[in-house]
C-alpha atoms as one frame of an Amber mdcrd trajectory, in Angstrom:
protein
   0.000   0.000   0.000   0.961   3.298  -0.989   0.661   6.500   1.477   0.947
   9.998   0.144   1.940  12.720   2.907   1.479  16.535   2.809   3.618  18.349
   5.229   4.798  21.693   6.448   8.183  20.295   7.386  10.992  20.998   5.218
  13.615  19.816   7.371  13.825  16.127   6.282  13.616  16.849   2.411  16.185
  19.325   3.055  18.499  17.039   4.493  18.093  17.696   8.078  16.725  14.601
  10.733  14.575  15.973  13.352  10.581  14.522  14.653   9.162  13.963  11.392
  12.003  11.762   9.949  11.951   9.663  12.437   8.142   9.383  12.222   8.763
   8.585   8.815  11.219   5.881   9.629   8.652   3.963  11.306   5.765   3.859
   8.690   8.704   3.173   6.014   8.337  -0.360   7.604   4.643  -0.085   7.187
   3.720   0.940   3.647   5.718   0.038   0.677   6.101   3.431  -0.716   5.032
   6.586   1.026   5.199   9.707  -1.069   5.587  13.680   0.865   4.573  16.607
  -1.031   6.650  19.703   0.922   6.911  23.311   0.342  10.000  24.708  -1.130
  13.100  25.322   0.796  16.727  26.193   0.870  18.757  22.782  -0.310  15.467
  20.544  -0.879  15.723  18.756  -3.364  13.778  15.312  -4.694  15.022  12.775
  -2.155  14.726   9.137  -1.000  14.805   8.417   2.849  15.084   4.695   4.063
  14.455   3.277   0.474  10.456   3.585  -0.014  10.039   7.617   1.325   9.992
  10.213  -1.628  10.249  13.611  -1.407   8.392  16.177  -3.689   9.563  19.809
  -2.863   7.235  22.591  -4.226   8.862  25.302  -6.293   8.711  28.698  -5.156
   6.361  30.720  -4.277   3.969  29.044  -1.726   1.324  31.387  -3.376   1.359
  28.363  -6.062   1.585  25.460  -3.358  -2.024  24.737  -4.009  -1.594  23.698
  -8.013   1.411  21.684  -7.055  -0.262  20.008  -4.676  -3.105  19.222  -7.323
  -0.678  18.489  -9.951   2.006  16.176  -8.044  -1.099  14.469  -6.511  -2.637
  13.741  -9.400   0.055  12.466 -11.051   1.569  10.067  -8.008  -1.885   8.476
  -8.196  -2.067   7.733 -11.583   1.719   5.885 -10.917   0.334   4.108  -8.425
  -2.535   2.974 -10.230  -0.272   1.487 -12.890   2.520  -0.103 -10.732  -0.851
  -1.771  -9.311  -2.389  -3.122 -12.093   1.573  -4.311 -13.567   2.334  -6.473
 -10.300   1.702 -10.016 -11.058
C-alpha cells in the first residue's frame, strides 16, 4: 500500500533529521512506498529516505503550493494505479 503525505516540514527533504524523519522511519516499515509533497526550501531537493520515502519539494512561491499540490497528486496516483495493475 501506498501512502501519500502533505507536510509543512521541510527539514527532512532538506536534508536535516529531526521529529518527522523519524516518524517517517517507522511507517517506512509499514507501507511500501510513502510519497511527501513539501513546500519549497533552501537545499530541498527530490530525495529518498530509508528506500520507499519520496520527497516532492514545491517550487517557489507558496502562493502556487495549491496547483502543485493538485498536480504532483494527481500524477503520483495515476503511478500508483499502474505499478498496481503491472504487479503479477
Amino acid at each position: 500500500m501506498n501512502l501519500l503525505m502533505l507536510s509543512g516540514d521541510t527539514a527532512a527533504v532538506s536534508g536535516r533529521t529531526g521529529a518527522f524523519t523519524s516518524t517517517l522511519e517507522e511507517f517506512s516499515r509499514y507501507w511500501e512506498r510513502i510519497d511527501v509533497l513539501t513546500p519549497a526550501a533552501p537545499a530541498a531537493g527530490q530525495r529518498v529516505l530509508f528506500g520507499n520515502v519520496h520527497f516532492w519539494p514545491a517550487a517557489p512561491p507558496r502562493l502556487l503550493q495549491p496547483a502543485f499540490i493538485v498536480r504532483q497528486g494527481r500524477k503520483l496516483a495515476g503511478a500508483a494505479q499502474v505499478r498496481t495493475h503491472h504487479q503479477p
